[in-house]
PLY file of the C-alpha trace (Angstrom):
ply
format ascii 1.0
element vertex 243
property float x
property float y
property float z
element edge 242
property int vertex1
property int vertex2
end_header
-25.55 94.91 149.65
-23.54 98.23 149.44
-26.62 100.10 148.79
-28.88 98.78 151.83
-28.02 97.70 155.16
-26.26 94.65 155.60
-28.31 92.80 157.81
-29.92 90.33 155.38
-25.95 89.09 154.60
-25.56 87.80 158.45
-26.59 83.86 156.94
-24.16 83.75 153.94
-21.94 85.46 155.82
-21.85 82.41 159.17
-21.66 79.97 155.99
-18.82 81.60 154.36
-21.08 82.80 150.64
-20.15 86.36 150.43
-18.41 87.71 148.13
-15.05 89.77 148.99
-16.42 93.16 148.81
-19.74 92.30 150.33
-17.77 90.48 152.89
-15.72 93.34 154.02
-18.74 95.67 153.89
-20.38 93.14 156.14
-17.59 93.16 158.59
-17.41 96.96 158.69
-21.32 97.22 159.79
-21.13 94.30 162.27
-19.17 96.07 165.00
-21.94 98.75 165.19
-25.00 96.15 165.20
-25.87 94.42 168.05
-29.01 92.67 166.77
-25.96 91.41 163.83
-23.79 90.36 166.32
-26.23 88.15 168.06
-27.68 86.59 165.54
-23.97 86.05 163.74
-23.19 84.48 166.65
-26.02 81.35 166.61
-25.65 81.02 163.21
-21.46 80.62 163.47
-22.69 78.02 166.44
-25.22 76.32 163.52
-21.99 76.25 161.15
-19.62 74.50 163.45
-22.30 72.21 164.02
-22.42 71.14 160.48
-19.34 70.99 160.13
-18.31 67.99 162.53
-21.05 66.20 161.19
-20.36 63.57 158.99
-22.16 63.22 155.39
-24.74 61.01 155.46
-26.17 58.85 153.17
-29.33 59.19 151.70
-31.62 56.82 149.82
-31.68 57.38 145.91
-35.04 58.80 145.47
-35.35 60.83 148.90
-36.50 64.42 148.23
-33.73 66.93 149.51
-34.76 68.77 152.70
-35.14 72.36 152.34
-32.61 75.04 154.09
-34.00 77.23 156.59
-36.40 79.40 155.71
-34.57 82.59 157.25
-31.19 81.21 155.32
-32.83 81.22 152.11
-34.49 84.57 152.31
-30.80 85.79 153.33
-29.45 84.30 150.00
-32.28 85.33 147.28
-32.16 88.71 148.64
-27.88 88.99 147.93
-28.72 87.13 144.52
-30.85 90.03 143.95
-28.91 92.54 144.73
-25.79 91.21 143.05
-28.36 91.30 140.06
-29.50 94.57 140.59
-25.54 95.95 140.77
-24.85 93.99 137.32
-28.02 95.99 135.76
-26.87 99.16 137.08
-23.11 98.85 135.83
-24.71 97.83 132.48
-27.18 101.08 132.11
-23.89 103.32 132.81
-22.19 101.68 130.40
-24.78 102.19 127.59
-25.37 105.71 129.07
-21.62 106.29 128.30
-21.80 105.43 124.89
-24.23 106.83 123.84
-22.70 110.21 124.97
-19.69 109.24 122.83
-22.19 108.73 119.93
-24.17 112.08 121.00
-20.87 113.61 120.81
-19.93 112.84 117.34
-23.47 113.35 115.99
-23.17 116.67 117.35
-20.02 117.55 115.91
-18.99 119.79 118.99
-16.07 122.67 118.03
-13.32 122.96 119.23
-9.88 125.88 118.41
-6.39 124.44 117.86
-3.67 125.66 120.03
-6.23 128.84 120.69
-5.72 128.49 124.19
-2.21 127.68 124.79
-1.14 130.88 122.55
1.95 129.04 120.48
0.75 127.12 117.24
-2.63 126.88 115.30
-1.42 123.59 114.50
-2.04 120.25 117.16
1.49 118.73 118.07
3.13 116.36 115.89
1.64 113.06 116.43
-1.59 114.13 118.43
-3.66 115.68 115.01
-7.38 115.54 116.15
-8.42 115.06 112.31
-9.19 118.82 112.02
-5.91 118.77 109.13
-6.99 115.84 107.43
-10.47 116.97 106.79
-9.32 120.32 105.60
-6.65 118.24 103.02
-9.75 114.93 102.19
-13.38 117.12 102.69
-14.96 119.31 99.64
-12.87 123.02 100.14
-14.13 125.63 98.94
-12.00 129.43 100.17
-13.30 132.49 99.99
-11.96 136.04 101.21
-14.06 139.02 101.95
-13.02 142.44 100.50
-14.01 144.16 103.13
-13.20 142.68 106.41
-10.20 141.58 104.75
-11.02 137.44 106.30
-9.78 134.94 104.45
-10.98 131.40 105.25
-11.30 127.91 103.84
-14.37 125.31 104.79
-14.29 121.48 103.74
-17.46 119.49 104.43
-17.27 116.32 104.33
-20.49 113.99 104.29
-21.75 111.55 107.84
-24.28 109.89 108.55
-25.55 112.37 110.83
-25.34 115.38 108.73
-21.89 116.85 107.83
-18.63 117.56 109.39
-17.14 120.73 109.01
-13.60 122.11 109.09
-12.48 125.41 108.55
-9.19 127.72 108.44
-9.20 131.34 109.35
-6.78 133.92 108.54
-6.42 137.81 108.75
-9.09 138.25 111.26
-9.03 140.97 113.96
-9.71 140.33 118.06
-11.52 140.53 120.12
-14.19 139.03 118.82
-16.63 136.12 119.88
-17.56 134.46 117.07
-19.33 131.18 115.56
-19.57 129.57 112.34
-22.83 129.01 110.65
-24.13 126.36 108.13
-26.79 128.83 106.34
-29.30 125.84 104.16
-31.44 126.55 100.83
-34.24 128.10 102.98
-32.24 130.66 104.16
-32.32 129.36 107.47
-28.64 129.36 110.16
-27.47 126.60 111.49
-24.79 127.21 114.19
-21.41 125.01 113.11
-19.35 126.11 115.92
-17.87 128.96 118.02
-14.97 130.67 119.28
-13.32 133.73 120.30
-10.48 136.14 118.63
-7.68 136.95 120.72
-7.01 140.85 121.12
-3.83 139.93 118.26
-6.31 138.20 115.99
-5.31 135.27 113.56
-2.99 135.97 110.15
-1.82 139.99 111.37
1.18 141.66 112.44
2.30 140.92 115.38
-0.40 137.82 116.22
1.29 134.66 117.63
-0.74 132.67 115.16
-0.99 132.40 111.89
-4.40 131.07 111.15
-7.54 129.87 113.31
-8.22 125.78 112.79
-11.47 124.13 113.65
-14.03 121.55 113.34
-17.46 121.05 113.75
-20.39 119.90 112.88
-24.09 120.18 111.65
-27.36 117.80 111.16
-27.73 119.08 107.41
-26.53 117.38 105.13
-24.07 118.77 102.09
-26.47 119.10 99.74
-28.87 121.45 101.74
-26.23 123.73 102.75
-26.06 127.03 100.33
-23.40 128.66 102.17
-20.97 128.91 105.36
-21.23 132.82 106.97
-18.50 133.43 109.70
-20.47 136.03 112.29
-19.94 138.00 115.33
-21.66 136.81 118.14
-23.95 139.39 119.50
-23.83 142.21 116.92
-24.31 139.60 114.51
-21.83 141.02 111.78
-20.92 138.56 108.60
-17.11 138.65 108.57
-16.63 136.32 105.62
-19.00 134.06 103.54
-17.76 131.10 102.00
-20.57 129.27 99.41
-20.75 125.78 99.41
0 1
1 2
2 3
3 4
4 5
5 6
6 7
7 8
8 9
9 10
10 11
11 12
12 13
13 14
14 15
15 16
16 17
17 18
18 19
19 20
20 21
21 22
22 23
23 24
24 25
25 26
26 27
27 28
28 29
29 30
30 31
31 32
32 33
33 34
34 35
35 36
36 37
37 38
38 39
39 40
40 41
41 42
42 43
43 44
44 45
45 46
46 47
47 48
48 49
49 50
50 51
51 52
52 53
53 54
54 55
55 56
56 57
57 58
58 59
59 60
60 61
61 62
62 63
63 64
64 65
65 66
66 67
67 68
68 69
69 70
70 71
71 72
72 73
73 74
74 75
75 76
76 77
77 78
78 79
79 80
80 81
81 82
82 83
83 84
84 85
85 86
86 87
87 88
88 89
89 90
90 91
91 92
92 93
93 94
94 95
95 96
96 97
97 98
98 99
99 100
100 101
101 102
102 103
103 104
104 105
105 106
106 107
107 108
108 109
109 110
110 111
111 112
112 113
113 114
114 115
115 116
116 117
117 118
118 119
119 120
120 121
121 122
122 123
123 124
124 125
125 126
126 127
127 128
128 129
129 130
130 131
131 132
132 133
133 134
134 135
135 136
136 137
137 138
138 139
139 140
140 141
141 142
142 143
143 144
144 145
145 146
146 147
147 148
148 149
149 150
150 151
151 152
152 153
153 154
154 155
155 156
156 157
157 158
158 159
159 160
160 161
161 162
162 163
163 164
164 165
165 166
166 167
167 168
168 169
169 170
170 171
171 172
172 173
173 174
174 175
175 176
176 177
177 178
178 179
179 180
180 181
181 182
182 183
183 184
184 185
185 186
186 187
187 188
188 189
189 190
190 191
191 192
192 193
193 194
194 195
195 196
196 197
197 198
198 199
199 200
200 201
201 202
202 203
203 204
204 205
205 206
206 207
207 208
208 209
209 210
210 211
211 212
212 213
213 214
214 215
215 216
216 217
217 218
218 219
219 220
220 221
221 222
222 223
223 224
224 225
225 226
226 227
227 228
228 229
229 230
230 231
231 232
232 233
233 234
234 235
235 236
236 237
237 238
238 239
239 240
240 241
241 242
């Protein structure tokens, strides 16, 4: 009834059927409808009727008389869309989970504390499981002699692929830069991404000592050869961790 004009609700409306919200919707459109109104106002005439009218007994095996046919339209139709509500609330609800699943599958990045410039670390308490994969996954660390990067990557085996932590240390800013899965053919697989702060991670004078992240990729552990940290754009391989 929310969706469409009220008018087929004036029936279970007169006979007192409606449901609270359609009810007040009802009442909200009536003032405005004249043809409403009028037609409210026999049926609310029909009702009192019935009402001091006395039950009467019927014979056993009497058939049961039919309502009127304009009365029963008026109820099928708010059946239906009652029905029709109930479908749509359960399509968003599947349509929400299965961006929750999407989500994980997907393995989306995220930096620790990049963005509020105090820690590298999450709050006590509120750890997003970026520590605990980089203490429980596969680590391998690596550190590049001539960028001077040091980083560590743990991988640790999902259904959907892998997920993929890594810490990042001694790195100059500013930089834009992602994290790629590189597999047995040679071919990159992005992991995640992120930008440097002009301070960098791990230097003098940077208000953090490392970079932390997670992400994630479709391929699977064994397929992966090795982990390259790049610049975005110029495409330059600050460290390269093997897998």
């Amino acid at each position: 009834m929310i969706a469409d004009p009220p008018h087929i609700d004036v029936g279970a409306y007169a006979l007192g059927l409606l449901e609270e919200p359609d009810r007040r919707a009802f009442e909200a459109h009536l003032p405005a409808c004249p043809s409403c109104h009028d037609e409210l106002g026999t049926l609310r005439g029909i009702a009192r009727t019935l009402d001091g009218i006395a039950p009467i007994a019927e014979p056993a095996d009497a058939m049961p008389v039919p309502p009127e046919p304009a009365v029963l339209s008026d109820l099928l139709r708010h059946r239906a869309d009652r029905r029709r509500r109930h479908r749509a609330a359960r399509a968003l609800a599947a349509a929400a989970a299965g961006v929750v699943l999407l989500g994980g599958a997907l393995g989306t990045g995220f930096t620790l504390g990049a963005d509020r410039g105090t820690s590298a670390s999450p709050p006590a308490g509120q750890d997003d499981g970026t520590a605990a994969l980089l203490r429980d996954g596969r680590r391998v660390s690596a550190t590049d002699a001539g960028t001077g990067v040091t980083g560590t990557v743990a991988v640790q085996q999902k259904a959907w692929g892998s997920r993929i932590g890594m810490e990042l240390s001694r790195v100059r800013g500013p930089l834009e830069c992602e994290l790629v899965a590189v597999d047995r053919r040679g071919d990159a697989h992005t992991v995640v991404g992120w930008s440097v702060p002009a301070k960098g991670y791990g230097l003098p004078g940077s208000p953090q000592p490392r970079l932390a992240l997670q992400g994630g990729t479709a391929l699977r552990p064994d397929e992966i050869a090795r982990f390259e940290v790049r610049t975005i754009g110029a495409g330059r391989t600050l460290l390269t961790v093997p897998a």
